[in-house]
C-alpha positions as CSV (number, residue, x, y, z in Angstrom):
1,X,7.6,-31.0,25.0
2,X,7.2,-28.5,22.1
3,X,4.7,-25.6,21.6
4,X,2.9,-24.9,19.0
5,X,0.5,-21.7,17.9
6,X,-1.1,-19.4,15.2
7,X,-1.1,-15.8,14.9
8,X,-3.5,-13.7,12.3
9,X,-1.8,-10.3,11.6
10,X,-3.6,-7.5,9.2
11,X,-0.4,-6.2,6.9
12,X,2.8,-5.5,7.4
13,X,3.2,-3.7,10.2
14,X,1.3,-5.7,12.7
15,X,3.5,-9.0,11.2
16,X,6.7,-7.1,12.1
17,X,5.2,-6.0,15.1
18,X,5.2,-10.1,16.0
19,X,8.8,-10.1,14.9
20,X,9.9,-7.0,17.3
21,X,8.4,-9.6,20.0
22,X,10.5,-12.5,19.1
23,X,13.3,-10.4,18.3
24,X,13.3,-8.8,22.0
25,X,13.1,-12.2,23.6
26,X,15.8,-13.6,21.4
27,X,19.1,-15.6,22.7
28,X,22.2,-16.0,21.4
29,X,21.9,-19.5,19.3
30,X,18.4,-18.9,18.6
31,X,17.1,-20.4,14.9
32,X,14.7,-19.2,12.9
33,X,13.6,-21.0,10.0
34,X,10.9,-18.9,8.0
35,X,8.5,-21.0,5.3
36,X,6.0,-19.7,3.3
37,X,5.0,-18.8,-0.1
38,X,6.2,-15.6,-2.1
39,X,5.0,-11.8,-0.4
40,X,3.7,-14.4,2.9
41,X,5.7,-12.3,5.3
42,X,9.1,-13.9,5.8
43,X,11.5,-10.6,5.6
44,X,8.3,-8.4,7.7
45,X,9.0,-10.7,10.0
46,X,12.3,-10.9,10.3
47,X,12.2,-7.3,10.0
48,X,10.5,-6.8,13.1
49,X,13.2,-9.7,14.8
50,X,15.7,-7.1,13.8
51,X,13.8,-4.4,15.0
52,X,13.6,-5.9,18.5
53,X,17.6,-6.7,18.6
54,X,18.1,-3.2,18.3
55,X,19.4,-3.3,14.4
56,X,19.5,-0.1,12.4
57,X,19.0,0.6,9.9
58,X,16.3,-0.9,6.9
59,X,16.2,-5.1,6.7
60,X,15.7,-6.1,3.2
61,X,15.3,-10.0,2.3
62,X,19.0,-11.5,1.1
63,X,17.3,-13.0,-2.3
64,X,20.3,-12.2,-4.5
65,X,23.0,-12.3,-2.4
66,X,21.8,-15.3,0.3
67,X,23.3,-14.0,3.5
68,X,23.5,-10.3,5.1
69,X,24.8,-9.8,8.8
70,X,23.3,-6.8,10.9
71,X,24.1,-6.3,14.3
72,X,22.0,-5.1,17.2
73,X,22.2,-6.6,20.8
74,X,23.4,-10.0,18.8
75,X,24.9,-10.5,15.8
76,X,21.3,-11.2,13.3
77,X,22.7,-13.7,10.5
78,X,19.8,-13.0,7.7
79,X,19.7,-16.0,5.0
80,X,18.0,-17.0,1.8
81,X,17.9,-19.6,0.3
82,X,14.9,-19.2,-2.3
83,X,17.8,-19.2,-4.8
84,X,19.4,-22.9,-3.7
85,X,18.8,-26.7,-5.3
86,X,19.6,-27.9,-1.7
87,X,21.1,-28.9,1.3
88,X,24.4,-29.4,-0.3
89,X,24.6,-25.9,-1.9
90,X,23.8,-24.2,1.8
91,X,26.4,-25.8,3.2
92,X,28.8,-24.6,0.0
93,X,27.6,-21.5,1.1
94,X,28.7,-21.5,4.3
95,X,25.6,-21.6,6.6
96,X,27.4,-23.7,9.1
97,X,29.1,-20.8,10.2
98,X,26.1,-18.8,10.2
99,X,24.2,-21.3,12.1
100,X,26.7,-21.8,15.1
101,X,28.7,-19.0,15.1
102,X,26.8,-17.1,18.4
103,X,24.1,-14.5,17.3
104,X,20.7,-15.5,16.1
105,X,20.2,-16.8,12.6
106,X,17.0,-16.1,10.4
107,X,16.8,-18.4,7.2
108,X,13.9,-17.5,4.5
109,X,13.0,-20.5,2.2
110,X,14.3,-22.9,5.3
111,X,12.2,-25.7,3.9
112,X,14.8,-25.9,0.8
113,X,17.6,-27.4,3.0
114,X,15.3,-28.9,6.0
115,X,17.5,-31.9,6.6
116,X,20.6,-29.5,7.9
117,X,18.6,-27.8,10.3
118,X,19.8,-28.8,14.1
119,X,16.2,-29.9,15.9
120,X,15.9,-27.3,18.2
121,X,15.5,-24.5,15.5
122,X,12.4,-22.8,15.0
123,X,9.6,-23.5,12.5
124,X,7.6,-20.7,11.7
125,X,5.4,-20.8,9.0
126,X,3.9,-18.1,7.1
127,X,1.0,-18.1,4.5
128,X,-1.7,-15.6,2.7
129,X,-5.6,-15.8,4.3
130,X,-7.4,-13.9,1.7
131,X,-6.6,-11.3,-1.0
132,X,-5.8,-8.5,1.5
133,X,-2.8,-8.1,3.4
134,X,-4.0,-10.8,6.1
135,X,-1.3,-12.9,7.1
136,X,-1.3,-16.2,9.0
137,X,1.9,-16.6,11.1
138,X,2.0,-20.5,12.7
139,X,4.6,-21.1,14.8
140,X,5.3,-25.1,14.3
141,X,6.9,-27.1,17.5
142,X,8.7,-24.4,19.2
143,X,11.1,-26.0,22.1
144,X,10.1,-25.3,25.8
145,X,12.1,-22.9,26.5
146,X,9.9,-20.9,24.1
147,X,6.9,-21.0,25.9
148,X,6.8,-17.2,27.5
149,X,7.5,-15.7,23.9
150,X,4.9,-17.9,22.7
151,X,2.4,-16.8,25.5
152,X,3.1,-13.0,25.0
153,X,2.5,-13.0,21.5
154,X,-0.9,-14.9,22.3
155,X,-1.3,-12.3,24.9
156,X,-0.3,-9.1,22.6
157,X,-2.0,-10.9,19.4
158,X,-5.7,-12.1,20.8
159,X,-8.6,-12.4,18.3
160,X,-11.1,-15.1,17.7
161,X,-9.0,-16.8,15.2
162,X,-5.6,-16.9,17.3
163,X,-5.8,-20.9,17.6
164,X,-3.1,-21.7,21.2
165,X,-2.4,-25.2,21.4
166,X,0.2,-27.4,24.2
167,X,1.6,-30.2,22.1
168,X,3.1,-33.0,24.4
């Protein structure tokens, strides 16, 4: 069974606020693959992941170089890969060794290498709802084991347009 639901943050701070969740409810082999158009949210996010690890420190998105490491509670392996043609580039790279190598792993621009991704990583999907800083944040058939994460962010993150839904 996977999980599936929609957050509505207003700017920056409230989307890494929804990362500091994740991030404190993070395990070690946890995948996060962040997609979403440019200034959507993807490094706020993963900002706030870091935050809730317990990283120092500022987070800054891995655009030019692909990969950063920071360490907190886990090791948070922080990847790019807006700059890649492809699946076969990421793996040139390396992210195999990012990917299972213990910590948690964040990859921006996931959708550019989908095929590599093992299935129990972790859709999340960011976008722009209007010309302010309002940010969608849909979190796209999370495994089981996700549910309580998924229910406190529901919890901590109510409005009328927070959409929960139980896909079977």
């Amino acid at each position: 069974m996977s999980f599936s639901t929609a957050i509505l943050t207003n700017g920056p701070g409230q989307t890494q606020e929804v990362g500091r969740v994740i991030g404190e409810q993070s395990q070690p082999g946890d995948i996060f693959l962040l997609t979403g158009p440019l200034g959507a949210g993807k490094t706020c996010l993963t900002q706030g992941i870091a935050s809730g690890l317990g990283v120092s420190g500022y987070v800054r998105s891995p655009t030019f170089v692909l990969a950063t490491r920071y360490q907190g509670r886990l090791t948070l392996h922080h990847m790019d890969l807006y700059r890649i043609s492809g699946a076969e580039e990421a793996w040139d790279l390396g992210l195999d060794e990012q990917l299972f190598g213990g910590g948690i792993c964040i990859v921006e621009w996931a959708e550019r290498a989908a095929e590599i991704f093992p299935p129990e990583s972790l859709w999340t999907e960011l976008d722009h709802v209007d010309s302010g800083d309002q940010r969608s944040i849909s979190f796209i058939d999370w495994p089981d084991r996700y549910r309580t994460v998924l229910e406190q962010l529901s919890t901590a993150f109510p409005s009328p347009q927070t959409s929960n839904e139980v896909n079977s």
